[in-house]
C-alpha positions, 0 to 999 in steps of 0.5 A: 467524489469519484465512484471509486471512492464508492467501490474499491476498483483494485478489489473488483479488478483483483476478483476479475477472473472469478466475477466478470460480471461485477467488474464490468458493471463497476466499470461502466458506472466509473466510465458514464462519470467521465461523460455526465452528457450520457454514452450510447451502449454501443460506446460502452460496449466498446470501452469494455471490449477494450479493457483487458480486464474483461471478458466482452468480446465480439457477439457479447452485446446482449450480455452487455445490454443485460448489464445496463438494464439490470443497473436501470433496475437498482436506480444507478443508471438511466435512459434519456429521450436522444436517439440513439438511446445514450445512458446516463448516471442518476441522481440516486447513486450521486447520494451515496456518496455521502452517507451518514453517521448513525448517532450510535457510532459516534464514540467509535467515529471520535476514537478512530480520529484519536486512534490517527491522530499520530498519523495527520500527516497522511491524507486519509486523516483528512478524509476522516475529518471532512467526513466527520466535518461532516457530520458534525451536526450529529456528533453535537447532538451525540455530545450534547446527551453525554456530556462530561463523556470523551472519546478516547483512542482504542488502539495506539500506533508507532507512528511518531508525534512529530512526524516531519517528512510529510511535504509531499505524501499528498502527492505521492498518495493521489498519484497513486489514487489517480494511477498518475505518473509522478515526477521528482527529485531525489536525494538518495541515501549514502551507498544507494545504487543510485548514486550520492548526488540528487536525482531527477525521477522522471515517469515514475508509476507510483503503487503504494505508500509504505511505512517501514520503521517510521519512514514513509516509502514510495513503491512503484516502478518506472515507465516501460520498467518491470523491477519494483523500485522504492524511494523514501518520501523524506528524500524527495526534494520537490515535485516537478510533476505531480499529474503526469499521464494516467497508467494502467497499473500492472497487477501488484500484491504487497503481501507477495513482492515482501515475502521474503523481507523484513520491511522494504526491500524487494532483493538484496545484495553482497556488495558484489559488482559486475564488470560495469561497475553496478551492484549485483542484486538477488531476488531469491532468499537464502537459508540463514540460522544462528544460535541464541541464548539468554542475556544476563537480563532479557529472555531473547528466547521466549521473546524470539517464540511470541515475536518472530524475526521473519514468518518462516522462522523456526526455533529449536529448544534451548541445548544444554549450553542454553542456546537455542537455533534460529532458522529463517529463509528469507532475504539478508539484509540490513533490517536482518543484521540489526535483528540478529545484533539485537539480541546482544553480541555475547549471546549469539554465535554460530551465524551462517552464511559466513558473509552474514556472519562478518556482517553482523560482527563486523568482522573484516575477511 
């Protein structure tokens, strides 16, 4: 098991500015795995002064040294007896990498596996049934001392029973653990900009896994690319490679790049096009509002008050017709037009822009 799998490097490369120290610490560790014969300090400090994460420049090898011995310290590291003096990885830190279960935890251990269970089809399943594979010495001594006791699921997730479009999220998941270019062919959907015939996606730089809507999505960009590209795992036909050339993964926050979305899609379009043919995208959301009321059954406004469509909603109270104003700032897209039909064709009116307006009712220009 890697050290990564210790430590989360993106976490430490996200505090990079604020903890140089941590950072390089980390990453010496991670670069004396890849050469378990020992590596010099000056070849570490090298490799750190060409990280362009780090702060090791020319006159910092003290600082370095500082690092190595304070790893020496805390028994992650050690000298052997060449000259020069190479570092090498000690046999204490290899055992952290399997830590066991206290007997304490098993019930909770046993409800996160029935909590996932919906979800076998990702890999990180199969690590919580290897680590409680094994433990499994421990968990039957727990099972024995409360017999007729089960475990049972704590929280429960949408994620469909019967999920089926799981053939290559292995794939797609340990590129991006092993920050590997991945290539594949595609079949896009009916109307992607991409076109309606199979694709070849060749050097793609796969970030994230994301699941919108019970669909698995792949989100990266490509190779020498700068847009966010998104492809839906059940689209892809085969891999054609799955351990192409490692890539240094430009920095990426989910939480920013779907701001302004509902689920998946990072811009948004009119179905305008330009002199070439192509779609025009925009990147920037827009002001939307629309008036609600109450359906003959359902409160669409109190529901609409506990669950938002988007986080920058906001809600009037109800008018003396019992329409309420929705206003929201973000992207109008598909995900949008169904929330707004939702709520019942007769209970909303007043949609603006226009073009969301025709959108949502169907109605032609």
């Amino acid at each position: 098991m890697q050290i990564v799998m210790i430590i989360d490097k993106r976490t430490l490369a996200a505090i990079s500015t604020r903890n140089n120290k941590v950072l390089c610490k980390f990453l010496i560790l991670e670069y004396l795995e890849s050469w378990p014969g020992g590596m010099t300090k000056e070849a570490i400090f090298n490799f750190l002064e060409s990280h362009t994460e780090t702060d090791v420049k020319a006159g910092k090898g003290r600082v370095v040294y500082d690092y190595l011995n304070e790893l020496i310290e805390v028994k992650l590291i050690n000298t052997d007896t060449s000259t020069p003096v190479k570092y090498i990885l000690t046999e204490h830190l290899r055992e952290l990498e399997f830590i066991p279960v206290k007997k304490c935890n098993v019930p909770l251990l046993k409800s996160w596996e029935h909590s996932l269970r919906n979800y076998s089809h990702i890999p990180i399943f199969g690590e919580l049934q290897q680590y409680i594979g094994d433990n499994k010495e421990k968990i039957a001594e727990w099972e024995e001392e409360h017999r007729g006791e089960e475990a049972f699921p704590t929280v429960s997730f949408d994620a469909p029973a019967d999920y089926h479009e799981d053939d290559f999220l292995f794939d797609c998941y340990y590129a991006i653990y092993e920050c590997t270019e991945i290539s594949f062919r595609y079949t896009p959907f009916i109307g992607d900009p991409r076109g309606d015939k199979p694709v070849d996606v060749i050097d793609f730089r796969p970030y994230l896994l994301k699941e919108h809507k019970n669909r698995w999505y792949l989100v990266g960009k490509y190779k020498g690319g700068e847009e966010i590209e998104t492809f839906s795992v059940g689209r892809i036909s085969s891999i054609i490679d799955s351990e192409g050339s490692r890539f240094e993964r430009d920095p990426f926050d989910p939480d920013h790049i779907w701001k302004h979305s509902m689920g998946i899609y990072t811009r948004w379009d009119k179905g305008e096009r330009d002199e070439n043919g192509n779609l025009i995208f925009y990147d920037t959301p827009i002001d939307i509002s629309f008036r609600v009321k109450d359906g003959l059954r359902y409160q669409n406004i109190d529901y609409l008050k506990t669950s938002k469509i988007h986080a920058s909603q906001e809600l009037t109270l109800p008018g003396a017709d019992g329409y309420a104003t929705v206003k929201l700032h973000m992207f109008p897209d598909s995900d949008l037009v169904r929330e707004i039909r939702k709520q019942g064709e007769k209970n909303v009116k007043d949609i603006t822009p226009d073009f969301l307006s025709r959108w949502v009712m169907e109605d032609e220009e």
